[in-house]
N, C-alpha and C positions, 0 to 999 in steps of 0.2 A: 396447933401450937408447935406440935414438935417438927413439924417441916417448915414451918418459918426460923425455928431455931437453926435448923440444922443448914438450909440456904445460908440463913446470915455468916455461921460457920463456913461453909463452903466460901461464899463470896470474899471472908475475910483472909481467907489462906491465897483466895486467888489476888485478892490486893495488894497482900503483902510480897506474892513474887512477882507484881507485874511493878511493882513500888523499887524491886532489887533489879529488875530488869530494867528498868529506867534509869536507876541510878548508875548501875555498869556499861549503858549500850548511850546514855545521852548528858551531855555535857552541856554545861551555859546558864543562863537565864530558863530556856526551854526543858531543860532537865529537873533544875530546880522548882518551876512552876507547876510540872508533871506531880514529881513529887507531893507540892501542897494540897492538889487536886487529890493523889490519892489517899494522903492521911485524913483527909477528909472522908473519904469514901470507905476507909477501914474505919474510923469511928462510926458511921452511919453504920455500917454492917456488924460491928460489935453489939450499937444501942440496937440492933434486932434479936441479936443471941440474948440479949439481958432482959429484954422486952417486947417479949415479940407480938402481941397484941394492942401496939403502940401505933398507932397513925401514922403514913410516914410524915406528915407534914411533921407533925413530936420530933417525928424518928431528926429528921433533916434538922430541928430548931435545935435538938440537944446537939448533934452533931456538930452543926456551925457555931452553935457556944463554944462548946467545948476546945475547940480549934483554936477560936480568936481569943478563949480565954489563956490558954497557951503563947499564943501570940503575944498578945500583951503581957502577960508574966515576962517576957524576953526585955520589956525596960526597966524592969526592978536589978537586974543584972545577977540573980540569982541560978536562972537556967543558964546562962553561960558559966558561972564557977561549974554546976555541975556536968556541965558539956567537955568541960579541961578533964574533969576526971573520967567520965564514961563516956564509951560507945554510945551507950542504952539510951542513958540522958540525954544526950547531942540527937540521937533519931527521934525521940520522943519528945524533948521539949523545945529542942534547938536553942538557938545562942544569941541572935542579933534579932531585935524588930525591925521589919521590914513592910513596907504600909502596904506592896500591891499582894504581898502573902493574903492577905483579908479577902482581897476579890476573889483569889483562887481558892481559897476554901469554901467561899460563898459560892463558886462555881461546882466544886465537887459535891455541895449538901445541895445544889440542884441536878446536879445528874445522878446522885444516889435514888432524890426523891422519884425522877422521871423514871429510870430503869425498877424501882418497886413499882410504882403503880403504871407501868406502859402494858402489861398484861390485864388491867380492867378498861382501861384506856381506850388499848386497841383491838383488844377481843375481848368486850363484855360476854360473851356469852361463856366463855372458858371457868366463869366462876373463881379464877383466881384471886382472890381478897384477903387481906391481911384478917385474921377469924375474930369472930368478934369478943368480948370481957364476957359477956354473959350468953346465955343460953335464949337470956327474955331480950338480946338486943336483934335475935333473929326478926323476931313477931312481937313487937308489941303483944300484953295480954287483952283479950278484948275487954271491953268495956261494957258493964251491965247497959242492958237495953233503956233504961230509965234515962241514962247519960247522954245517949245517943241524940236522943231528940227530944226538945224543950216541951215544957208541959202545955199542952190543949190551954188557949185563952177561951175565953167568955165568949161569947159570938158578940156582946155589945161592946164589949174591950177592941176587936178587930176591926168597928168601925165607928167615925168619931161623931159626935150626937150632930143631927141638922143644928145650922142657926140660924135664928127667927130674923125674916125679909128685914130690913133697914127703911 
């Protein structure tokens, strides 16, 4: 658990300068879609610090919620007042709805979920797996032998009586 925390950690400090490095080195439409891509990708990496025994397909559904739930908070026109006044506000909830943001975010909660699970993916053998809730989700506990296999019928029950010629 504590190394999937601490990846998500890791990954979310790396999103947030590659999210600054985008915003300083790329301008336009391309800038900005970068950007939706990453905020996506740093929420996916947060919901693994907060929940790191979460599935990423979870991990990826919270994430792109959460995204477009922002998104569309942007036509109540509430995240734009608070965008006049903060920095913080304006990078975290932004100001205008804009409908192809949705795609892009939909885009970054599927390359979040591929780069988690492309290490069981592409080398199962690596054992790399997000760890499982319980200890009993390793192994099932076995099953009393009584369960296993149904109980002995009749010998006349297994086959069905003659009937008399016509």
């Amino acid at each position: 658990m504590v190394r999937w925390r601490v990846a998500g950690a890791v990954a979310a400090v790396v999103v947030v300068g590659a999210g600054l490095g985008v915003r300083a080195a790329v301008g336009g439409p391309a800038g900005k879609y970068a950007g939706d891509l990453l905020y996506t990708l740093l929420l996916y990496a947060l919901v693994i610090v907060a929940a790191p025994r979460a599935r990423p397909v979870r991990v990826a559904a919270v994430a792109l919620g959460v995204s477009w739930l922002a998104e569309f908070a942007q036509l109540t026109g509430v995240p734009a007042e608070l965008s006049a006044r903060s920095t913080l506000a304006r990078l975290v909830l932004g100001s205008t709805f804009n409908p192809p943001d949705l795609l892009w975010y939909a885009v970054g909660a599927l390359l979040g979920w591929a780069l988690h699970t492309a290490p069981t993916r592409l080398w199962p053998a690596t054992g790399l797996r997000p760890e499982p809730r319980a200890a009993n989700e390793l192994r099932p506990e076995p099953r009393p032998a009584n369960e296993l296999r149904p109980e002995p019928r009749p010998a006349n029950e297994l086959r069905p009586e003659p009937r008399p010629p016509t």
